[in-house]
C-alpha positions as CSV (number, residue, x, y, z in Angstrom):
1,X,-26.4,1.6,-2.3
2,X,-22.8,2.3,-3.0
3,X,-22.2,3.9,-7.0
4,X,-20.1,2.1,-9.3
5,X,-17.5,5.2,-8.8
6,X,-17.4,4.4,-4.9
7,X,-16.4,1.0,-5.2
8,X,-13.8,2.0,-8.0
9,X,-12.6,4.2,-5.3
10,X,-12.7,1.0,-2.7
11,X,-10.7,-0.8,-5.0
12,X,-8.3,2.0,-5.7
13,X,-7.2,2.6,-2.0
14,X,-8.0,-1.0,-1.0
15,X,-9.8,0.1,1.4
16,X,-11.1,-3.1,3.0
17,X,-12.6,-1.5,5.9
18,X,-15.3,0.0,3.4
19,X,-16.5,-3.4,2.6
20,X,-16.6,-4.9,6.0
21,X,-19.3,-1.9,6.2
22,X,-20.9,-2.6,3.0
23,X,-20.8,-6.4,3.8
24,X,-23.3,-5.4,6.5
25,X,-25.3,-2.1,5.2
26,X,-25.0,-3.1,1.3
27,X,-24.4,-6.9,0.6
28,X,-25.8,-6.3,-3.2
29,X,-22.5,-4.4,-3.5
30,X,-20.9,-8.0,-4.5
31,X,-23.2,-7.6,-8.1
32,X,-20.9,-4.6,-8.5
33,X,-17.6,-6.4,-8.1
34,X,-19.2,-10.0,-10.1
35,X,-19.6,-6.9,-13.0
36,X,-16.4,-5.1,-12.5
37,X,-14.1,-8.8,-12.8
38,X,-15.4,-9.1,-16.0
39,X,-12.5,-6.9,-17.6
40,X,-9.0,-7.9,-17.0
41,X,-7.5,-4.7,-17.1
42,X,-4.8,-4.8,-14.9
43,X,-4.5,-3.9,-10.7
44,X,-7.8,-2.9,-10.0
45,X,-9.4,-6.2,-11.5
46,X,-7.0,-7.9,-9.4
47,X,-8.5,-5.7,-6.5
48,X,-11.7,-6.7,-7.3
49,X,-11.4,-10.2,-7.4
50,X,-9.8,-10.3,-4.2
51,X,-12.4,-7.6,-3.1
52,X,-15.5,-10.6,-4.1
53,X,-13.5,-13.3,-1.8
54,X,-13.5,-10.5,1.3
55,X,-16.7,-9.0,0.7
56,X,-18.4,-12.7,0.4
57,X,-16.6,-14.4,3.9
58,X,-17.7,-11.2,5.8
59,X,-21.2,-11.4,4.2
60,X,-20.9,-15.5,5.1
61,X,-20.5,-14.5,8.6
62,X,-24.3,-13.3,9.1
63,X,-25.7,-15.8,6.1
64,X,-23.5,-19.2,6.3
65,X,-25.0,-20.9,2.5
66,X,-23.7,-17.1,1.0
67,X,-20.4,-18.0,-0.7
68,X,-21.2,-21.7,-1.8
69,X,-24.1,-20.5,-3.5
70,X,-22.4,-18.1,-5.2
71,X,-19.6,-20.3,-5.9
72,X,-22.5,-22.9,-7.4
73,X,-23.5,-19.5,-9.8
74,X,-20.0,-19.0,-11.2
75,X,-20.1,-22.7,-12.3
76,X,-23.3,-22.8,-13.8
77,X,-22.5,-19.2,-15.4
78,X,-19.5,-21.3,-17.1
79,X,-21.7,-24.6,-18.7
80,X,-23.1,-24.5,-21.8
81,X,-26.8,-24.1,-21.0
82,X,-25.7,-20.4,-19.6
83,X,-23.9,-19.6,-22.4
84,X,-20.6,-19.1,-20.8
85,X,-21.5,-15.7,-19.4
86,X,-19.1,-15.8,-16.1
87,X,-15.7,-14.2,-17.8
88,X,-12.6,-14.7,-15.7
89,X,-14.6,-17.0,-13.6
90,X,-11.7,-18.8,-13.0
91,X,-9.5,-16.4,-11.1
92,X,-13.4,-14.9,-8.7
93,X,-13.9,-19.1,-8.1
94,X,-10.3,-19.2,-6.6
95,X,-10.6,-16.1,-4.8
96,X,-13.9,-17.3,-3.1
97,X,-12.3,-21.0,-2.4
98,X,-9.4,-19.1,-1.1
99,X,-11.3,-16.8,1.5
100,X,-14.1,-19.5,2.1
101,X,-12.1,-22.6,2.2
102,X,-14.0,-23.9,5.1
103,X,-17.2,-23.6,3.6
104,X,-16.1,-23.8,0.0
105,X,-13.3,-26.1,0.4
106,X,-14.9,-29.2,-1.5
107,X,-14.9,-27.3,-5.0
108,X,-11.4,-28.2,-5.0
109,X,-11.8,-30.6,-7.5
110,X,-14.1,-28.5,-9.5
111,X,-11.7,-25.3,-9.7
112,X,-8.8,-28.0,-10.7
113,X,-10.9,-29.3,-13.5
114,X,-11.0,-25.5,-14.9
115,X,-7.1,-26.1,-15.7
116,X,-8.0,-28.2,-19.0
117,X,-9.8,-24.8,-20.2
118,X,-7.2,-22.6,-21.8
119,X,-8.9,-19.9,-21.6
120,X,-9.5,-20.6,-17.6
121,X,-6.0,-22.3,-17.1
122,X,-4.2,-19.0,-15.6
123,X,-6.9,-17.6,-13.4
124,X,-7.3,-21.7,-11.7
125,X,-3.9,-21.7,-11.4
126,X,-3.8,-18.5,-9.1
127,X,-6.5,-19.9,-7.4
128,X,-5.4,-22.7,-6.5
129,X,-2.0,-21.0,-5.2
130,X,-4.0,-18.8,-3.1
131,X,-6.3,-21.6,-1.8
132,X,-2.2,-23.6,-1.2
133,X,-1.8,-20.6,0.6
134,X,-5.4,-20.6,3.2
135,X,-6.2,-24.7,3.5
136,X,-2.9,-26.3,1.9
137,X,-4.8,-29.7,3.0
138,X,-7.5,-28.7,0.4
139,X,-4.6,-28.5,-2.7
140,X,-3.1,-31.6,-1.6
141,X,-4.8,-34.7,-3.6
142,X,-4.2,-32.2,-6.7
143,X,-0.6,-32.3,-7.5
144,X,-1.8,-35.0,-10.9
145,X,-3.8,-31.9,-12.5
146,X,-1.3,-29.3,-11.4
147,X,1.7,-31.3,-12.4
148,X,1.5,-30.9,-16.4
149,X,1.9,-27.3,-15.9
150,X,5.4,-27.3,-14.5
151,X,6.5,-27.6,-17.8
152,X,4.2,-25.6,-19.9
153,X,5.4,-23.5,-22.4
154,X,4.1,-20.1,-20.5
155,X,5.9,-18.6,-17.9
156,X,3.0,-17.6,-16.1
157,X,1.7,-20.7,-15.9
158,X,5.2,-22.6,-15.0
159,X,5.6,-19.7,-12.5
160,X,2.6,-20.8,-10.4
161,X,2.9,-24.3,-10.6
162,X,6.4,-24.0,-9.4
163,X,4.5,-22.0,-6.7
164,X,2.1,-24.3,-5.4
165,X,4.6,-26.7,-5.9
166,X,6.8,-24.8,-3.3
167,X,4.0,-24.0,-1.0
168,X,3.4,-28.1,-1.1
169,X,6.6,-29.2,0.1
170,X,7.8,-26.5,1.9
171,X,8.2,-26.9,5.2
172,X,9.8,-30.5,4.5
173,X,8.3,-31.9,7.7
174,X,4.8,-31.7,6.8
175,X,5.1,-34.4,4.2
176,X,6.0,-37.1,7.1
177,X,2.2,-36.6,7.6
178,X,0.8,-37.4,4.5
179,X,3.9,-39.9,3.4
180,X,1.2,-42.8,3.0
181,X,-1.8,-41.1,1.8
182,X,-1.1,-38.4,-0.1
183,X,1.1,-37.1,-2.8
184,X,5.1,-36.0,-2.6
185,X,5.0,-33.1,-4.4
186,X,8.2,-34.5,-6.2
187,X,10.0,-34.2,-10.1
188,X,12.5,-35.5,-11.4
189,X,16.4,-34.2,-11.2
190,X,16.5,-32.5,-14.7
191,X,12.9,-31.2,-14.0
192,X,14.5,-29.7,-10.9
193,X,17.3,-28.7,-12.0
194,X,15.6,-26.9,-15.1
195,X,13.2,-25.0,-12.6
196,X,16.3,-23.7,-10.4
197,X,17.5,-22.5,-13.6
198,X,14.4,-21.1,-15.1
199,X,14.8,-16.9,-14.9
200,X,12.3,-16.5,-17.0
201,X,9.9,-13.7,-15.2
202,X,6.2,-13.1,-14.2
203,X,4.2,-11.0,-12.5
204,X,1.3,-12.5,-9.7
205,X,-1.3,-9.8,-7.8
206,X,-0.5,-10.8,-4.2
207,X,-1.9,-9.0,-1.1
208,X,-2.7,-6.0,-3.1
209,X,-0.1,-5.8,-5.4
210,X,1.7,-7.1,-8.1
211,X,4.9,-8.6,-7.6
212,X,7.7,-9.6,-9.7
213,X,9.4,-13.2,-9.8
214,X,11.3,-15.5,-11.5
215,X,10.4,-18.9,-12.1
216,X,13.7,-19.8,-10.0
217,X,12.6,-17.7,-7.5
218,X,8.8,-19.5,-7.2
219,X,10.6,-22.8,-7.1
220,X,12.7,-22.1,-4.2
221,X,10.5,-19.6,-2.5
222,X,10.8,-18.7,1.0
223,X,7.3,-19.4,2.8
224,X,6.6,-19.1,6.0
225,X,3.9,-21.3,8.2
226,X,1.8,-20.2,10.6
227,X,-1.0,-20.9,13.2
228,X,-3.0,-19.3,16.0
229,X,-4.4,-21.3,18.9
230,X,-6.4,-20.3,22.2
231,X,-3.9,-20.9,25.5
232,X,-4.2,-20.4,29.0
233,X,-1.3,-18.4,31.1
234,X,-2.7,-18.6,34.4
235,X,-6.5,-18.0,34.4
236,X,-6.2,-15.7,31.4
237,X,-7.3,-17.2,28.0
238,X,-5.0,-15.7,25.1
239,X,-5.0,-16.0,21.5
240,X,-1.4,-17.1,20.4
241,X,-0.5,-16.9,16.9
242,X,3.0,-18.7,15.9
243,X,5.4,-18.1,12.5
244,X,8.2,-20.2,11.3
245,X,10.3,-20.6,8.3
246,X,12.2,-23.7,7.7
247,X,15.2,-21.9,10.1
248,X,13.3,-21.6,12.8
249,X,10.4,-19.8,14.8
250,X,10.2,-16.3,13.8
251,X,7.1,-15.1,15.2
252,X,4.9,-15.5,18.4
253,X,2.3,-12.6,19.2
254,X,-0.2,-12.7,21.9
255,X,-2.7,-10.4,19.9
256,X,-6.0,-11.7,18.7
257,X,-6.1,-14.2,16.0
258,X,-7.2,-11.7,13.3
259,X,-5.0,-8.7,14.0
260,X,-2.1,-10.9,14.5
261,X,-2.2,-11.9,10.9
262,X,-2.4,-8.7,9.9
263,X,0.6,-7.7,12.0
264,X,2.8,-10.6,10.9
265,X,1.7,-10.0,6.8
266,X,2.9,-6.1,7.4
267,X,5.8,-7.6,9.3
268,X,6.9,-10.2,7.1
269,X,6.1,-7.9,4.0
270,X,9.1,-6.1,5.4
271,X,11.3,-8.7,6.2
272,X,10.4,-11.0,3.4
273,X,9.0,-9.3,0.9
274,X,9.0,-12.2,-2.0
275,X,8.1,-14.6,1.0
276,X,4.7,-16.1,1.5
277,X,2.4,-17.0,4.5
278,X,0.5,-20.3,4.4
279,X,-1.4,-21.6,6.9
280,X,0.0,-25.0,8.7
281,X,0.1,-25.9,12.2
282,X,2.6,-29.0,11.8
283,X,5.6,-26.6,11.5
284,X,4.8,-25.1,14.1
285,X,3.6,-28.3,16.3
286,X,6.8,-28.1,18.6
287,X,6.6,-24.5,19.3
288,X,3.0,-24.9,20.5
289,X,4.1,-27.8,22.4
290,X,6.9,-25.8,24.6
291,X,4.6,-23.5,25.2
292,X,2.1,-25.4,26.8
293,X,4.6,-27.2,29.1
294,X,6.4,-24.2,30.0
295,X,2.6,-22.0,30.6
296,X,2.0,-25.1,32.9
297,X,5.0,-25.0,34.7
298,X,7.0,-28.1,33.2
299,X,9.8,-26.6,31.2
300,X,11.8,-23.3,32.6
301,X,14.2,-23.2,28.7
302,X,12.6,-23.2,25.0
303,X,14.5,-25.2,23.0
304,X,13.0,-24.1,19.5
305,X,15.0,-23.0,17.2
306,X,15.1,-19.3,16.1
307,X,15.0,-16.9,12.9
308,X,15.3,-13.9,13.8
309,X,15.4,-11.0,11.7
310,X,15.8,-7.2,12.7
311,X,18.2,-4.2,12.4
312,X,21.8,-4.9,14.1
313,X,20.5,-3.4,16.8
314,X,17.8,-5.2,17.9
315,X,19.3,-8.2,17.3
316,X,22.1,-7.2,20.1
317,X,19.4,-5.6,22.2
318,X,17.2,-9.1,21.9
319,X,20.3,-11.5,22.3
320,X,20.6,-10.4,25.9
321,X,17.0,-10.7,26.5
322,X,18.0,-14.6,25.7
323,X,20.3,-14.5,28.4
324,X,18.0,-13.4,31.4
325,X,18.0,-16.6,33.8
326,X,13.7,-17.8,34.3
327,X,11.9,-16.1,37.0
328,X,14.8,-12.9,36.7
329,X,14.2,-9.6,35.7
330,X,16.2,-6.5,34.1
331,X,15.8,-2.9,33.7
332,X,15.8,-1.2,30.1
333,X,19.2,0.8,31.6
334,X,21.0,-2.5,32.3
335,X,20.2,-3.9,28.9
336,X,21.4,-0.4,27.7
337,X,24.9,-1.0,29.7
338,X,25.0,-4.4,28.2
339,X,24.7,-3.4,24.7
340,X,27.0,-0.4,24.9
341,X,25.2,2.5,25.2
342,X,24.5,3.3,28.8
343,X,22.0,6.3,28.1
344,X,19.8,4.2,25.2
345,X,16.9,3.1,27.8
346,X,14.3,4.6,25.2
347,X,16.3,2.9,22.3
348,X,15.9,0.0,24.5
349,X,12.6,0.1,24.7
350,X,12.1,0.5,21.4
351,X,14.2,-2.6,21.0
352,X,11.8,-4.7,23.4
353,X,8.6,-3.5,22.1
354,X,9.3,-4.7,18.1
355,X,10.5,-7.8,19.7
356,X,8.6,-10.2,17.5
357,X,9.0,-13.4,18.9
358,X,7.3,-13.0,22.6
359,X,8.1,-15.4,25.2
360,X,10.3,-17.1,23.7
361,X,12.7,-14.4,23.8
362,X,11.8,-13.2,27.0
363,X,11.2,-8.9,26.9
364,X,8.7,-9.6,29.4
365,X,11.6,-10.0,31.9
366,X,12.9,-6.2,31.3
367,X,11.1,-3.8,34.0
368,X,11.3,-0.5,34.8
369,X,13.9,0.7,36.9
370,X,11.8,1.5,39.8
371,X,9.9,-2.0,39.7
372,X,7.1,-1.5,37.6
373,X,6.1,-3.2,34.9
374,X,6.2,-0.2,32.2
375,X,4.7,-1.6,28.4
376,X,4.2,-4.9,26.9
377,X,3.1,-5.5,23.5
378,X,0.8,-8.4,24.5
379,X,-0.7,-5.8,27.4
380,X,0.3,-5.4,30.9
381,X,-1.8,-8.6,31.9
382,X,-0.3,-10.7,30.4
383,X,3.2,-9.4,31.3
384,X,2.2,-9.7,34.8
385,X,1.1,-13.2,34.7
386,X,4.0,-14.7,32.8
387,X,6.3,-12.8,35.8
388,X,4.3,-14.4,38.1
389,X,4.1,-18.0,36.8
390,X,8.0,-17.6,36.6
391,X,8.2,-16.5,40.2
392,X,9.3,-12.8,39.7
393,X,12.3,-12.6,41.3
394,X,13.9,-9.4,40.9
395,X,17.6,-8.2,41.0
């Protein structure tokens, strides 16, 4: 059984790996971490309430009833019969939700009720942003409870509710979906303009840290949607995992499901480091529909539109894999002469492999000079099969 020093060290280096184990070897270890959340002192309780959410979906993978009965704990520990024993229950019940929303989902309603607690108001709050960001669809009959709190006097509390708030309406096309049964997510024009105003600051724990906002910058945060689905090029079943902001499609990776969220959180940590992932297909809906007609041989073009972000560079280098014809290929040396600098093949390369939007912008279609296929993020197979469903015709 892991000591209480070894999961202080867990929490210290994050190291989540450790309690996929423990999930597996240890699952008592979660007692630990229901102990350790009961002091709010600073990162490492953060850690270790998002430590309970991880540790309980891997444990939910082998025992399915794990996480709603421990959910069901935390809300008895709060009633009065228990004597209110569960401290910061508030911010472990929106952790769990948050990681388990598929079994846990329907406490919505119950973590939303928390908000009339003061002393559980801030913790639901962050919850319930979270859970906006892993099942929006669960957060969206809640805007009447999460409403009040746009104005509160805090700015912690304004802060997140201008968050979910974001996360809510953002992108705009979503709400044509629920235009006739369920909430706008809209204020008034002096509410509005007061939150675009508001530079009053906060700090919210987010994928491992805490980062620093403004309300302004919660109201009009950048967020970007994304979705993974199972595809067929050819007779190969892939894993496809789509990103977009409200500019355009900014991420397509060919990776499985789980790693490709990884990738595209480190990626977009870079690239949009006060951004936010949420998970929504309907952004994304036209991307996945291109796709399938062009895997299945209806469409030759993409006509989604694009965000892409990347050094100067690669953005040159990636422009002219935009202009290679369908069913064409090019070598890395006559992108190199394209760009300007005849000898950067490897530079190239480089280029092609952080490409992070595959497909669409075509690096499969840059070969080596000699014919062969030389790398491909998504893995040689696939690269193969796409050149062959396009007809491979070399130049």
């Amino acid at each position: 059984m892991p000591t209480k020093r070894d999961v202080e060290q867990v929490l210290e280096k994050r190291d989540w790996n450790q309690l996929s184990i423990w999930a597996k070897e240890h699952r008592n270890v979660y007692r630990q971490l229901m102990t350790r959340i009961y002091v709010k002192d600073g990162l490492i309780f953060w850690r270790a309430v998002d430590a309970l959410g991880f540790l309980v979906r891997e444990i939910e993978k082998e025992k399915p009833t794990f996480a709603v009965e421990l959910v069901r704990r935390y809300f008895w520990m709060l009633n009065e019969e228990s004597g209110g024993t569960a401290w910061n229950a508030s911010e472990a019940i929106g952790s769990l939700l948050a990681h388990c929303p598929g079994t846990c989902g329907h406490f919505n309603w119950m973590l939303s009720g928390l908000l009339e607690d003061e002393s559980l108001r801030d913790g639901a709050l962050w919850g319930l942003a979270q859970l906006a960001q892993t099942a929006p669809q669960l957060v969206y009959p809640l805007e009447e409870r999460i409403s009040p709190f746009l104005e509160a006097k805090e700015p912690f509390a304004r802060g997140l509710a201008a968050l979910i708030y974001a996360l809510m309406r953002k992108p705009a096309d979503d709400f044509e979906l629920y235009r006739e049964q369920g909430p706008k997510w809209s204020v008034s024009k002096e509410l509005d303009q007061r939150l675009k105003n508001d530079q009053h600051h906060l700090e919210i724990y987010q994928d491992g840290n805490f980062v620093s906002y403004t309300v302004q910058e919660l109201w009009q945060v950048q967020t970007l949607a994304f979705w993974s689905e199972q595809m067929n090029i050819k007779d190969m079943e892939v894993e496809i995992t789509v990103a977009s902001t409200e500019e355009g499609l900014c991420w397509l990776g060919l990776g499985s499901m789980v790693e490709e969220e990884q990738s595209l959180r480190t990626w977009a940590a870079r690239w949009f480091p006060k951004g936010f992932l949420i998970r929504k297909r309907e952004p994304n809906t036209e991307a996945f529909r291109q796709l399938q007609e062009y895997l299945t041989g209806k469409i030759k073009d993409f006509s989604i539109p694009l965000h892409q972000v990347g050094t100067p560079f690669q953005l040159q280098v990636w422009k002219e894999l935009l202009r290679i014809p369908y069913g064409e290929t090019r070598s890395y040396g006559d992108i190199a002469a394209r760009v300007g600098n005849p000898k950067g093949q490897r530079a190239v390369g480089m280029a092609n492999n952080q490409n992070p939007i595959g497909i669409v912008v075509p690096c499969h279609r840059v070969i080596g000079k000699n014919g062969s296929l030389t790398g491909y993020a998504g893995g040689l197979d696939i690269k193969e099969r796409l050149l062959e469903l396009e007809g491979f015709i070399r130049t």
